[in-house]
N, C-alpha and C positions, 0 to 999 in steps of 0.2 A: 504494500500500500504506500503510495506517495504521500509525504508531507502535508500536501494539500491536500489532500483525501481525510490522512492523519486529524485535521485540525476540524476540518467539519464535522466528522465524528465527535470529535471532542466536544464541538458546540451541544452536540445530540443528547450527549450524554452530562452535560455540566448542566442542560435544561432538565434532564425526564426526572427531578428528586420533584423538582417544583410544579412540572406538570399533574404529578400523581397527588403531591401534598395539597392544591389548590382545583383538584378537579370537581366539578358541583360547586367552588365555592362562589359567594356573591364581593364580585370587586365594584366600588361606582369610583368613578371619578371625575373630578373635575378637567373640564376641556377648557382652555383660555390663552390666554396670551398669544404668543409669536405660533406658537400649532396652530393657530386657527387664521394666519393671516396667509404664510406660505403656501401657494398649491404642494409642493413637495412634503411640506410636514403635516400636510392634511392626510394628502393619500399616504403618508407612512402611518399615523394616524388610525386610519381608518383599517389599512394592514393591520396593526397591530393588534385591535381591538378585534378582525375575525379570528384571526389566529389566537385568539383566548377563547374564544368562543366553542370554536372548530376544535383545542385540547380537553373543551369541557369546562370550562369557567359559565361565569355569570356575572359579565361586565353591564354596568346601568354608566349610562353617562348624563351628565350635569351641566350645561353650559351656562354662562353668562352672554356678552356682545355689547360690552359698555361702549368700546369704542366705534362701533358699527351705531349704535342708538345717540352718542354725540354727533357722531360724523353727519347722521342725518338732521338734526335739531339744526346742528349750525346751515345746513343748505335751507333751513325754513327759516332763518332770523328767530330761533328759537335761544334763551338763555341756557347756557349750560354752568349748574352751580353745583359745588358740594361741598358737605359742611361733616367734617370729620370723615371723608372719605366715601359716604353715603351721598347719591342722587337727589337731587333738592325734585321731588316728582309733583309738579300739580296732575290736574286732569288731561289738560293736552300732551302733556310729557308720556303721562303714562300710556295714554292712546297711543304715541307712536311706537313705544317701550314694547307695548304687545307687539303690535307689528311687527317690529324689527326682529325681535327673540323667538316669538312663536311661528311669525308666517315668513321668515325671511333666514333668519339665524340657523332654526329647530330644523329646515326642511331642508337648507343645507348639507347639514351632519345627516343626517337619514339619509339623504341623496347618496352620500357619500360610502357609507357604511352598507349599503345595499350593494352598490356596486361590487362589494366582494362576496357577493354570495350568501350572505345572512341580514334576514330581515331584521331590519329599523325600524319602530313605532314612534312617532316623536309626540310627546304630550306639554304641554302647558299644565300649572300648576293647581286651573281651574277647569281642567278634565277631571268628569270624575270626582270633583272635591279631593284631590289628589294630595295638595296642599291647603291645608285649611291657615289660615295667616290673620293677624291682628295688623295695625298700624304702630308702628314703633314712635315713640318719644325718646328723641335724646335729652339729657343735659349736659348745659355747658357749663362752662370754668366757675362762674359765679351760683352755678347749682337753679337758670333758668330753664324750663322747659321748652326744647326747641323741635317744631312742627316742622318736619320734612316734606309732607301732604301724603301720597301714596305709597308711601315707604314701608314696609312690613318687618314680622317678626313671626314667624314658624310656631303656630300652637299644638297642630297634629298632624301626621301623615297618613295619608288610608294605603294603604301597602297592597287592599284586597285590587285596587284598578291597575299595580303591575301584577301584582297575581293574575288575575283575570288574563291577560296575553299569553298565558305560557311559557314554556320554556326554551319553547325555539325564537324568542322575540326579543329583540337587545331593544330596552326604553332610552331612549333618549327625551332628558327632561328641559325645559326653559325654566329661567329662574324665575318665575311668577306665582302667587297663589290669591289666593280670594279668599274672603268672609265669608261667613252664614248670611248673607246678605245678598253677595256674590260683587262687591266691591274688590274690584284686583288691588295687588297690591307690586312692586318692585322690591325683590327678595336678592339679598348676594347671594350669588353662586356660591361661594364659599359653605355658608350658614345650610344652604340646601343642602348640599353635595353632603356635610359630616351629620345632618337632622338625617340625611334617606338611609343613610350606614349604617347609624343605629339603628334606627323603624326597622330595616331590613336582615338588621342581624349579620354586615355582612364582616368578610374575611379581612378585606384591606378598605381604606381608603385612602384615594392618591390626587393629590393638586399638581398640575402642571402649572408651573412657571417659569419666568422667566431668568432665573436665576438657577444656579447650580445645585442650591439647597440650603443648609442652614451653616454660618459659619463661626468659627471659635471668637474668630476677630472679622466685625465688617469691613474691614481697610484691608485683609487678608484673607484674596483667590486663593488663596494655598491653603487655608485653614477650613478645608471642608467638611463636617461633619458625619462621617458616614453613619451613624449607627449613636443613637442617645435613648434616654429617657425621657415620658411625658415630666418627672418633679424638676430635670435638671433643663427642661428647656421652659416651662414656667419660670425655673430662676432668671433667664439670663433673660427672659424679657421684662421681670423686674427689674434687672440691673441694667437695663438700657442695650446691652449687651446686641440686640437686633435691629436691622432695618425698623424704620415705622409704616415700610409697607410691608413688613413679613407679618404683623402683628394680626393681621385679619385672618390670615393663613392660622398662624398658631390658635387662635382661638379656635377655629375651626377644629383643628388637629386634637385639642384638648377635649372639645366636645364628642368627639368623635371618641376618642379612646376611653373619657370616661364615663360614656354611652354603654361600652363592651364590643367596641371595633377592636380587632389581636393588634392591630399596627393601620397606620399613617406615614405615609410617603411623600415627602416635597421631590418633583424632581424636576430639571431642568427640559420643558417643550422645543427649546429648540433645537436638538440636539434628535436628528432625526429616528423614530425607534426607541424614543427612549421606554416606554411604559415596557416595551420586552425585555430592556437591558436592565431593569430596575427589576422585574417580576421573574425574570427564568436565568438570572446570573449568578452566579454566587456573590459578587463583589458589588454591584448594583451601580447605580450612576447619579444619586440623588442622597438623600437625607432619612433613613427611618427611623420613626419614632413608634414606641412601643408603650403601655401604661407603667 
Protein backbone atom coordinates (compact mmCIF):
# COMPACT_ATOMS: atom_id res chain seq x y z
CA UNK A 1 0.00 0.00 0.00
CA UNK A 2 1.33 3.43 -0.91
CA UNK A 3 1.62 6.24 1.46
CA UNK A 4 -1.08 7.90 0.13
CA UNK A 5 -3.40 5.18 0.32
CA UNK A 6 -1.56 4.69 3.92
CA UNK A 7 -2.88 8.04 5.09
CA UNK A 8 -6.58 7.96 3.96
CA UNK A 9 -6.90 4.84 5.73
CA UNK A 10 -5.72 6.46 8.56
CA UNK A 11 -8.35 9.36 8.11
CA UNK A 12 -10.87 6.18 8.15
CA UNK A 13 -9.87 4.96 10.85
CA UNK A 14 -8.96 8.11 13.24
CA UNK A 15 -12.82 8.82 12.27
CA UNK A 16 -14.90 5.36 12.98
CA UNK A 17 -14.39 5.64 17.25
CA UNK A 18 -16.41 8.99 16.62
CA UNK A 19 -18.66 7.69 14.03
CA UNK A 20 -19.89 4.60 16.22
CA UNK A 21 -19.74 6.85 19.72
CA UNK A 22 -22.15 9.61 18.20
CA UNK A 23 -24.31 7.59 15.92
CA UNK A 24 -28.22 8.30 16.64
CA UNK A 25 -26.98 11.17 18.41
CA UNK A 26 -28.73 14.67 18.29
CA UNK A 27 -25.99 17.47 17.33
CA UNK A 28 -27.65 21.22 16.58
CA UNK A 29 -25.65 23.96 15.68
CA UNK A 30 -25.37 27.10 15.07
CA UNK A 31 -24.77 28.34 11.39
CA UNK A 32 -23.39 32.19 11.07
CA UNK A 33 -20.73 34.15 10.24
CA UNK A 34 -18.05 33.89 7.21
CA UNK A 35 -19.87 29.97 6.46
CA UNK A 36 -22.68 31.60 5.50
CA UNK A 37 -21.31 34.25 3.23
CA UNK A 38 -18.65 32.15 1.06
CA UNK A 39 -20.35 29.94 -1.62
CA UNK A 40 -17.28 27.43 -0.97
CA UNK A 41 -17.87 27.34 2.83
CA UNK A 42 -21.43 26.91 2.36
CA UNK A 43 -21.32 23.91 0.10
CA UNK A 44 -18.51 22.57 2.59
CA UNK A 45 -21.06 23.20 4.99
CA UNK A 46 -23.75 21.66 3.60
CA UNK A 47 -21.02 18.51 2.87
CA UNK A 48 -20.57 18.30 6.03
CA UNK A 49 -23.72 18.28 7.72
CA UNK A 50 -24.83 15.19 5.02
CA UNK A 51 -22.08 13.25 5.86
CA UNK A 52 -23.20 13.34 9.74
CA UNK A 53 -26.40 12.51 8.79
CA UNK A 54 -25.51 9.68 6.17
CA UNK A 55 -22.87 8.05 9.50
CA UNK A 56 -26.16 8.20 11.43
CA UNK A 57 -26.12 11.47 13.57
CA UNK A 58 -28.82 13.92 14.20
CA UNK A 59 -27.66 17.38 13.08
CA UNK A 60 -30.66 20.34 13.68
CA UNK A 61 -29.25 23.53 12.40
CA UNK A 62 -29.89 27.04 13.88
CA UNK A 63 -29.24 30.09 11.98
CA UNK A 64 -29.38 33.72 12.50
CA UNK A 65 -28.62 36.42 9.13
CA UNK A 66 -28.01 39.66 11.03
CA UNK A 67 -26.06 40.88 8.55
CA UNK A 68 -28.37 39.92 5.55
CA UNK A 69 -31.46 41.67 7.66
CA UNK A 70 -29.05 45.09 8.10
CA UNK A 71 -27.89 44.84 4.61
CA UNK A 72 -31.55 45.11 3.60
CA UNK A 73 -32.80 47.95 6.28
CA UNK A 74 -30.04 50.06 5.02
CA UNK A 75 -31.37 49.66 1.00
CA UNK A 76 -34.99 50.95 2.78
CA UNK A 77 -33.43 54.03 4.60
CA UNK A 78 -34.28 51.90 7.46
CA UNK A 79 -32.31 52.75 11.02
CA UNK A 80 -30.09 50.02 12.07
CA UNK A 81 -29.44 50.25 16.19
CA UNK A 82 -28.36 48.15 18.94
CA UNK A 83 -28.13 48.42 22.34
CA UNK A 84 -25.82 45.92 24.07
CA UNK A 85 -25.51 43.97 21.11
CA UNK A 86 -29.34 43.18 20.67
CA UNK A 87 -31.56 44.56 17.47
CA UNK A 88 -33.24 47.64 18.43
CA UNK A 89 -36.76 45.73 16.51
CA UNK A 90 -39.84 47.86 16.19
CA UNK A 91 -42.76 46.50 13.88
CA UNK A 92 -41.34 47.39 10.43
CA UNK A 93 -37.85 45.88 11.43
CA UNK A 94 -39.28 42.94 12.51
CA UNK A 95 -41.57 42.41 9.36
CA UNK A 96 -38.41 42.47 7.33
CA UNK A 97 -36.43 40.20 10.05
CA UNK A 98 -39.01 37.49 9.08
CA UNK A 99 -38.49 37.85 5.75
CA UNK A 100 -35.03 37.94 5.42
CA UNK A 101 -34.47 34.70 8.02
CA UNK A 102 -37.49 32.60 7.25
CA UNK A 103 -38.27 33.33 3.53
CA UNK A 104 -34.81 34.28 2.35
CA UNK A 105 -32.17 33.05 4.94
CA UNK A 106 -34.18 29.53 6.02
CA UNK A 107 -34.65 28.57 2.25
CA UNK A 108 -31.30 29.13 1.46
CA UNK A 109 -29.78 26.56 3.94
CA UNK A 110 -32.49 23.83 2.99
CA UNK A 111 -31.79 24.68 -0.70
CA UNK A 112 -28.48 23.97 0.15
CA UNK A 113 -28.58 20.85 2.37
CA UNK A 114 -30.99 19.11 -0.04
CA UNK A 115 -28.66 19.32 -2.73
CA UNK A 116 -26.71 16.51 -1.06
CA UNK A 117 -29.14 14.02 -0.96
CA UNK A 118 -30.91 14.55 2.46
CA UNK A 119 -33.82 16.22 3.15
CA UNK A 120 -34.04 19.93 4.77
CA UNK A 121 -37.29 21.04 6.52
CA UNK A 122 -36.69 24.72 7.26
CA UNK A 123 -39.02 26.03 10.18
CA UNK A 124 -39.41 29.49 11.73
CA UNK A 125 -39.97 29.68 15.37
CA UNK A 126 -43.62 30.23 14.81
CA UNK A 127 -44.39 26.86 13.01
CA UNK A 128 -45.83 24.81 15.04
CA UNK A 129 -45.41 27.02 18.22
CA UNK A 130 -42.03 25.77 17.97
CA UNK A 131 -40.71 28.42 19.87
CA UNK A 132 -42.90 29.95 22.30
CA UNK A 133 -41.00 33.59 23.33
CA UNK A 134 -41.75 36.51 25.72
CA UNK A 135 -40.34 40.04 24.86
CA UNK A 136 -37.12 40.77 26.64
CA UNK A 137 -36.33 43.89 28.83
CA UNK A 138 -32.84 44.97 29.30
CA UNK A 139 -31.23 47.05 31.93
CA UNK A 140 -28.99 49.50 31.71
CA UNK A 141 -26.00 50.85 33.66
CA UNK A 142 -28.13 53.14 35.87
CA UNK A 143 -30.53 49.92 36.46
CA UNK A 144 -33.23 51.71 33.71
CA UNK A 145 -35.51 49.55 31.86
CA UNK A 146 -34.67 49.57 28.32
CA UNK A 147 -37.41 48.57 25.53
CA UNK A 148 -35.90 46.86 22.40
CA UNK A 149 -39.62 46.45 20.88
CA UNK A 150 -39.79 42.99 19.28
CA UNK A 151 -36.99 41.54 20.93
CA UNK A 152 -37.43 38.00 22.77
CA UNK A 153 -36.47 35.63 25.32
CA UNK A 154 -37.17 31.63 24.93
CA UNK A 155 -39.95 30.59 27.59
CA UNK A 156 -40.41 26.97 25.83
CA UNK A 157 -39.65 24.78 23.06
CA UNK A 158 -42.27 22.17 21.66
CA UNK A 159 -39.68 19.54 20.47
CA UNK A 160 -43.04 17.29 19.41
CA UNK A 161 -43.09 19.75 15.77
CA UNK A 162 -39.33 18.29 15.13
CA UNK A 163 -40.41 15.12 16.30
CA UNK A 164 -43.39 15.04 14.06
CA UNK A 165 -40.75 15.15 10.72
CA UNK A 166 -38.95 12.10 11.57
CA UNK A 167 -35.84 10.87 11.31
CA UNK A 168 -34.96 11.15 7.81
CA UNK A 169 -35.50 15.15 8.06
CA UNK A 170 -32.57 17.52 9.11
CA UNK A 171 -34.70 21.00 10.67
CA UNK A 172 -33.25 23.78 9.92
CA UNK A 173 -34.44 26.50 12.20
CA UNK A 174 -34.68 30.67 11.89
CA UNK A 175 -34.13 32.54 14.97
CA UNK A 176 -37.76 33.76 15.45
CA UNK A 177 -40.56 32.64 17.85
CA UNK A 178 -43.96 34.10 18.92
CA UNK A 179 -46.24 34.54 21.94
CA UNK A 180 -49.42 32.89 22.97
CA UNK A 181 -50.70 35.62 21.01
CA UNK A 182 -48.69 34.91 18.20
CA UNK A 183 -46.73 38.36 18.36
CA UNK A 184 -43.15 37.23 16.70
CA UNK A 185 -40.45 38.11 18.24
CA UNK A 186 -36.25 38.44 17.04
CA UNK A 187 -34.46 35.80 19.13
CA UNK A 188 -30.39 35.38 18.88
CA UNK A 189 -29.24 32.55 17.26
CA UNK A 190 -27.17 31.94 19.94
CA UNK A 191 -29.83 31.70 22.81
CA UNK A 192 -31.92 29.28 20.37
CA UNK A 193 -29.31 27.19 19.12
CA UNK A 194 -28.15 26.16 23.22
CA UNK A 195 -32.48 26.46 24.43
CA UNK A 196 -33.18 23.46 21.31
CA UNK A 197 -29.81 21.39 22.84
CA UNK A 198 -31.26 21.06 25.83
CA UNK A 199 -35.22 20.63 24.81
CA UNK A 200 -33.70 18.10 22.71
CA UNK A 201 -31.47 16.39 24.85
CA UNK A 202 -28.91 16.45 22.42
CA UNK A 203 -25.12 15.03 22.24
CA UNK A 204 -23.16 18.35 21.27
CA UNK A 205 -23.80 21.80 20.69
CA UNK A 206 -21.41 23.70 18.33
CA UNK A 207 -21.26 27.64 17.28
CA UNK A 208 -19.48 28.59 14.34
CA UNK A 209 -17.55 31.55 14.30
CA UNK A 210 -15.45 33.57 13.26
CA UNK A 211 -12.75 33.14 15.34
CA UNK A 212 -10.47 30.18 16.19
CA UNK A 213 -12.08 29.51 19.51
CA UNK A 214 -11.55 30.54 22.99
CA UNK A 215 -8.07 31.88 23.83
CA UNK A 216 -5.67 31.94 27.20
CA UNK A 217 -4.66 35.49 26.12
CA UNK A 218 -6.84 37.65 23.50
CA UNK A 219 -3.70 39.53 22.03
CA UNK A 220 -2.46 35.68 21.69
CA UNK A 221 -3.32 33.60 18.01
CA UNK A 222 -1.10 31.18 19.77
CA UNK A 223 -2.94 30.65 22.84
CA UNK A 224 -5.73 28.56 21.79
CA UNK A 225 -7.66 26.76 23.92
CA UNK A 226 -8.32 23.39 22.88
CA UNK A 227 -10.18 21.43 25.55
CA UNK A 228 -11.56 23.51 29.16
CA UNK A 229 -14.18 23.45 31.53
CA UNK A 230 -17.64 25.11 31.61
CA UNK A 231 -16.24 26.70 35.82
CA UNK A 232 -13.00 27.77 34.31
CA UNK A 233 -14.38 29.49 31.25
CA UNK A 234 -17.04 31.27 33.53
CA UNK A 235 -13.91 32.41 35.31
CA UNK A 236 -12.12 34.04 32.63
CA UNK A 237 -15.05 35.84 31.48
CA UNK A 238 -15.21 37.29 34.84
CA UNK A 239 -11.90 38.31 34.74
CA UNK A 240 -12.30 40.06 31.54
CA UNK A 241 -10.05 37.41 30.38
CA UNK A 242 -12.50 37.31 26.74
CA UNK A 243 -13.42 39.15 23.73
CA UNK A 244 -16.82 41.20 24.54
CA UNK A 245 -18.11 39.59 21.55
CA UNK A 246 -17.33 35.96 22.68
CA UNK A 247 -19.54 36.78 25.69
CA UNK A 248 -22.85 35.98 23.97
CA UNK A 249 -21.21 32.73 22.68
CA UNK A 250 -20.24 31.61 26.35
CA UNK A 251 -23.49 32.29 27.79
CA UNK A 252 -24.81 30.24 25.21
CA UNK A 253 -22.23 27.53 25.87
CA UNK A 254 -23.10 27.64 29.68
CA UNK A 255 -26.76 27.21 29.16
CA UNK A 256 -26.28 24.62 27.09
CA UNK A 257 -24.01 22.53 29.21
CA UNK A 258 -25.89 23.27 32.33
CA UNK A 259 -29.08 22.25 30.44
CA UNK A 260 -27.30 18.45 30.37
CA UNK A 261 -25.77 19.09 26.61
CA UNK A 262 -22.20 16.40 27.32
CA UNK A 263 -20.03 19.37 25.50
CA UNK A 264 -20.14 22.62 23.53
CA UNK A 265 -17.88 23.41 20.78
CA UNK A 266 -16.63 27.17 19.45
CA UNK A 267 -15.13 26.49 16.24
CA UNK A 268 -13.70 28.54 13.60
CA UNK A 269 -16.50 28.72 10.19
CA UNK A 270 -14.07 29.67 8.13
CA UNK A 271 -11.97 27.21 7.91
CA UNK A 272 -13.56 25.02 5.25
CA UNK A 273 -14.83 21.44 6.94
CA UNK A 274 -14.55 22.53 9.99
CA UNK A 275 -17.73 20.90 11.86
CA UNK A 276 -15.87 17.24 10.53
CA UNK A 277 -12.55 18.29 11.67
CA UNK A 278 -13.86 19.34 15.18
CA UNK A 279 -16.51 16.06 15.21
CA UNK A 280 -14.47 12.88 13.61
CA UNK A 281 -10.72 14.13 14.72
CA UNK A 282 -9.05 13.31 17.51
CA UNK A 283 -7.22 16.78 17.95
CA UNK A 284 -10.26 18.87 16.63
CA UNK A 285 -9.87 22.53 15.22
CA UNK A 286 -11.85 24.60 17.68
CA UNK A 287 -12.46 25.09 21.50
CA UNK A 288 -14.54 22.22 23.61
CA UNK A 289 -16.13 22.88 26.45
CA UNK A 290 -17.48 20.21 28.71
CA UNK A 291 -19.72 20.88 32.23
Amino acid sequence: MTSKHQKRVEILLEALPYIKQFSGKTVVIKYGGSAMKSAELKEGFATDIALCKYVGMNPVIVHGGGPDISSYMEKLSMEVRFVQGLRVTDAATMELAKMVLVGKVNKEVVALVNQHGVPAVGLGGDDGRLILAEKRILTGEQGEKIDLGQVGRILDINTEVLQSLGGDFIPVVASVGADARGTSYNINADEVASVLAVALEAEKAIFLTDVEGLYADVDDPGSLISQCSLPEVEAMAMSGAVSKGMIPKLRAVSRALTGGVNSAHIIDGRVPHALLLEIFTREGIGTKIEG
